[in-house]
C-alpha positions as CSV (number, residue, x, y, z in Angstrom):
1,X,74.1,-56.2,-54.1
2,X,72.9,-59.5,-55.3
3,X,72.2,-61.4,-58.3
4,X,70.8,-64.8,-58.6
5,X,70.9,-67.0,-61.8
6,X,68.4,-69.7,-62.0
7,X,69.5,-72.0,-64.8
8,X,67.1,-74.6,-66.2
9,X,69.5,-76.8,-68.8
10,X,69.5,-80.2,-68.2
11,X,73.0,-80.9,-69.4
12,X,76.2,-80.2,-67.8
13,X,77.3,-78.2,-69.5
14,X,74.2,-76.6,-70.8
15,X,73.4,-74.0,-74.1
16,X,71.3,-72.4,-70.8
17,X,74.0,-72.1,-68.2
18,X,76.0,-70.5,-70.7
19,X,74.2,-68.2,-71.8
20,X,73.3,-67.2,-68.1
21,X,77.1,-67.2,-67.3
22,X,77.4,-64.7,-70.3
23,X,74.5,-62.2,-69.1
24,X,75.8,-62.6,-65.8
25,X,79.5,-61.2,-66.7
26,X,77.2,-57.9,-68.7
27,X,75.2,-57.3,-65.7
28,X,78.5,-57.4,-63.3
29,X,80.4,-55.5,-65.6
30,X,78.2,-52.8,-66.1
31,X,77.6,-52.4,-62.8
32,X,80.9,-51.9,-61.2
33,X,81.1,-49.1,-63.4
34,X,78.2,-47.9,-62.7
35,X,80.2,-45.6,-60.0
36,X,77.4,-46.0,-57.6
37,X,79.7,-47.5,-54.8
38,X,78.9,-51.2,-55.6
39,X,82.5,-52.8,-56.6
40,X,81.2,-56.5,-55.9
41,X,78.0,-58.1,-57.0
42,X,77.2,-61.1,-55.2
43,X,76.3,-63.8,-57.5
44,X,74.1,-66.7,-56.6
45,X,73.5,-69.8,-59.5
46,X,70.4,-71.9,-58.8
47,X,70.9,-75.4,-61.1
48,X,67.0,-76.5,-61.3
49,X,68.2,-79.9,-62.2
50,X,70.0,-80.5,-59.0
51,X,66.8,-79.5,-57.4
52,X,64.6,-81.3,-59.5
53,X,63.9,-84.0,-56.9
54,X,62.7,-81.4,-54.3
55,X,60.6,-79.7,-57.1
56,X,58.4,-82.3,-57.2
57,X,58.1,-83.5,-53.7
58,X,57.2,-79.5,-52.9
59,X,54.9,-79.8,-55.7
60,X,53.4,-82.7,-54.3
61,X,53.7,-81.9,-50.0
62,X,53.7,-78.2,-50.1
63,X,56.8,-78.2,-48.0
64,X,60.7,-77.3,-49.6
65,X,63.3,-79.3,-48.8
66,X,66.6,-78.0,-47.4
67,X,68.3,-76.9,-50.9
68,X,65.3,-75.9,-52.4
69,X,64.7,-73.7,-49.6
70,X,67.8,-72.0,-49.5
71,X,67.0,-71.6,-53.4
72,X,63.8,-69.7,-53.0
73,X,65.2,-67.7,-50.4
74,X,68.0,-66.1,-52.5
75,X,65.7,-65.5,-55.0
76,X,63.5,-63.6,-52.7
77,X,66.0,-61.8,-51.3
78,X,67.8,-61.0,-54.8
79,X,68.2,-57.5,-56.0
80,X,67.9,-58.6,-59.8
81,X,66.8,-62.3,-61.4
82,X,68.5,-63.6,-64.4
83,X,66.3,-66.5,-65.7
84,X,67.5,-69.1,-68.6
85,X,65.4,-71.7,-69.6
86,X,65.9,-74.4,-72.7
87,X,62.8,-74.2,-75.4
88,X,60.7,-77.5,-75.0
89,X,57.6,-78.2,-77.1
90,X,57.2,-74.0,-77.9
91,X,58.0,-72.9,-74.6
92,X,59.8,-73.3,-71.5
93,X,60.5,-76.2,-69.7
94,X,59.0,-77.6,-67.4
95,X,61.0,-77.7,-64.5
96,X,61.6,-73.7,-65.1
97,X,57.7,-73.6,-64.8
98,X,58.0,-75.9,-61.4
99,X,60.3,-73.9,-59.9
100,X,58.3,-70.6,-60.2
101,X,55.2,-72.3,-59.2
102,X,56.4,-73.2,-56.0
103,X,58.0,-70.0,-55.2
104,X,56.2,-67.2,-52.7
105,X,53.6,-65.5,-55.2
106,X,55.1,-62.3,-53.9
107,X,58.6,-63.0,-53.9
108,X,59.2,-61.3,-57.0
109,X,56.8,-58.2,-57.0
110,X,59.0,-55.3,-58.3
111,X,62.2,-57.2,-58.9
112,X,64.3,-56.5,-62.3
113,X,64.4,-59.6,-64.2
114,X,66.5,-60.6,-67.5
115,X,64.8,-63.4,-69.4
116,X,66.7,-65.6,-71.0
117,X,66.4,-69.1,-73.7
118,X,68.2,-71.6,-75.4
119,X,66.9,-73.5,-78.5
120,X,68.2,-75.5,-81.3
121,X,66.6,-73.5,-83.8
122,X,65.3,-69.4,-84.4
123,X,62.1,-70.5,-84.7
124,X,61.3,-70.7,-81.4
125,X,62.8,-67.1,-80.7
126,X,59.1,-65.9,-79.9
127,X,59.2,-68.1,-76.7
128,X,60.5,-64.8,-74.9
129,X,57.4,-63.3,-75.6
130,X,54.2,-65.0,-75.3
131,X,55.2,-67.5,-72.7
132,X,58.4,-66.2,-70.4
133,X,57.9,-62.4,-70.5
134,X,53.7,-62.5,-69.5
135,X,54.8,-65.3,-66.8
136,X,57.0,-63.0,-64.7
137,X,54.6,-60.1,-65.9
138,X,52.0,-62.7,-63.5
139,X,54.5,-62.4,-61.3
140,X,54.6,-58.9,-60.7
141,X,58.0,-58.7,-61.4
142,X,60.0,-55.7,-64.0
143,X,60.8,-57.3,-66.8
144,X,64.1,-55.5,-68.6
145,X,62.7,-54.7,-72.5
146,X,65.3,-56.8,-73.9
147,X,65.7,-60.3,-73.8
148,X,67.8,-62.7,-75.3
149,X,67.6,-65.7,-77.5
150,X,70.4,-68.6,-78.3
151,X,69.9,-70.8,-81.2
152,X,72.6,-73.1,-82.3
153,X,73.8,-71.2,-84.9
154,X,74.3,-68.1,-82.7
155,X,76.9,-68.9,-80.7
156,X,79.9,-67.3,-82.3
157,X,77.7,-65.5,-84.8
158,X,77.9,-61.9,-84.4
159,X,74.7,-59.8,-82.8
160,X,74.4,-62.3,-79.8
161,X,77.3,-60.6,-78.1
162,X,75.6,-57.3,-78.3
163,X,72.4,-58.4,-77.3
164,X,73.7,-59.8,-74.3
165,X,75.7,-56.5,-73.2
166,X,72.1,-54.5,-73.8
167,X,70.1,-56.6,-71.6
168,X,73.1,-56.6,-68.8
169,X,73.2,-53.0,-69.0
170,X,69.6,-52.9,-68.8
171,X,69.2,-55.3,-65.4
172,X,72.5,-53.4,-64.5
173,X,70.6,-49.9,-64.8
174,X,67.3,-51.0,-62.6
175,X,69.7,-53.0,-60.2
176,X,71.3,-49.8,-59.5
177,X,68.6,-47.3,-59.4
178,X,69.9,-45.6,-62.3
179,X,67.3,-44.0,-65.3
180,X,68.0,-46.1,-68.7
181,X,68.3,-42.2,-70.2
182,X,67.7,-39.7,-67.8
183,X,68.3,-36.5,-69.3
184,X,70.9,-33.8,-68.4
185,X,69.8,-31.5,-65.5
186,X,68.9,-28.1,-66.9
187,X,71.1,-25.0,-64.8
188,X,69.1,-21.9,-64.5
189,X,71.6,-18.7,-65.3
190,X,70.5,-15.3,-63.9
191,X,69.6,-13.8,-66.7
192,X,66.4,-15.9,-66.6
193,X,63.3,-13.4,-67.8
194,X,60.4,-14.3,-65.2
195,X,57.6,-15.3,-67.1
196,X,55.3,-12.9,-65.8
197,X,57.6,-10.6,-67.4
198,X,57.6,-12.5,-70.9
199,X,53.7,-12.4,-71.0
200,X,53.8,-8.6,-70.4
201,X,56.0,-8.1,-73.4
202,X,53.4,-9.9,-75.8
203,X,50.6,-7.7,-74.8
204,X,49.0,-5.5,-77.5
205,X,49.3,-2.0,-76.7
């Protein structure tokens, strides 16, 4: 099974990487104990800002370089997406936008994807939903209901912890096939009344 992370911080470290290493530990997790046979999840990170270069020049030429290539690829063939992008200006960056421009327009039609942002403030919290959720929505792909927002001031707080385990075990869930609450199978006994038989019983003399 495979995962791919596509990180858009600029930094090194970045508030964005870590936040994707952090949803990347729930999906795995969850997962492997799932007990649906998968013990290993492949992991794939995609840095944007080592590709940044190539970005342009596709954006430019229409062709992919070599890393860039090999980028689009994994996402392509990815079971599930985790996507992190830094808030700029209200919404994402950029070079998270550039990135998903230049990938296949079908690439990621029905693919599970975890959304993910960084910001320096909880203002900008909204960013999840009017400009990274209706993107991939564009994109065809299956968005998981949660996603997750890291301001400053959350890291450490409590409530960004669990957050980040709900939307893992939500990727998790669609990665795997699994329903998010699929109720218990109902086991028929013999004593069963036909319901023919039940319909008799109510008639009027």
């Amino acid at each position: 099974m495979k995962l791919v992370v596509v990180s858009a911080g600029l930094s090194a470290p970045s508030s964005s990487r870590i936040l994707a290493d952090r949803l990347t530990q729930a999906v795995t997790s969850q997962v492997a104990g799932a007990d649906v046979g998968v013990d290993v999840v492949d992991v794939t990170v995609v840095e944007l800002r080592d590709l940044a270069v190539e970005i342009a020049h596709n954006l430019v030429t229409g062709f992919p370089g070599p890393a860039l290539r090999e980028a689009l690829d994994a996402v392509a063939g990815a079971d599930g997406l985790i996507a992190v992008s830094p808030v700029f200006s209200a919404s994402y960056s950029g070079l998270f936008k550039s990135f998903f421009d230049v990938l296949d327009k079908d690439a990621l039609t029905g693919k599970p994807v975890l959304v993910g942002a960084t910001g320096g403030t909880p203002r900008h919290s909204l960013v999840l939903e009017h400009a990274m959720r209706p993107l991939f929505a564009y994109l065809r792909a299956v968005v998981v209901p949660t996603a997750v927002y890291a301001a400053s001031q959350d890291w450490g707080a409590e409530g960004l912890e669990q957050r980040v385990e709900r939307a893992g075990g939500e990727l998790a869930r669609l990665m795997t096939g699994l329903a998010a609450a699929r109720p218990a199978p109902v086991e028929w006994g013999d004593d069963v009344i036909p319901f023919e038989r039940q319909l008799a019983a109510l008639r009027v003399e």
